[in-house]
C-alpha positions, 0 to 999 in steps of 0.5 A: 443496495443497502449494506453493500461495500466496494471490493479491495476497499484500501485500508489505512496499514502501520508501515515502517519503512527504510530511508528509500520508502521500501517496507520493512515491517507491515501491521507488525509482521516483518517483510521476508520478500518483496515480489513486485513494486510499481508506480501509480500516476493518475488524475494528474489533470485534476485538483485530486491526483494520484501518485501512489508507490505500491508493493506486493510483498510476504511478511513473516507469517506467510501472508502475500500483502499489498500496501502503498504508500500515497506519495502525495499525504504520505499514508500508507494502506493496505489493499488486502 
């Protein structure tokens, strides 16, 4: 299928966050509340693991995000 694109394909994000890796400001909107966070451990079996912290988090505008920060390059991205 020409032109086709995957869904909630993750997106590289600019992230700053505190010293515990807790997001504070997301693509330049500050973090008003944080509704959930939650540890991804996958593949672990193979030469490619995952291991990826994520957070469903409001930013000032109003926005619900998703973001993660791949624990194991140091990344972070943005899944919508």
């Amino acid at each position: 299928m020409a032109g086709a694109r995957r869904l909630a394909q993750p997106r590289r994000a600019q992230v700053e966050a505190d010293g515990d890796g807790r997001p504070l400001v997301v693509e330049g909107r500050s973090v008003t509340a944080i509704r959930e966070t939650w540890l991804l451990e996958d593949r672990w079996w193979t030469d490619r693991p995952l291991r990826r912290r994520y957070w469903e988090l409001v930013t000032t505008d109003g926005v619900d995000r998703v973001v993660f920060h791949d624990l194991i390059e140091g990344a972070w991205w943005r899944q919508r």
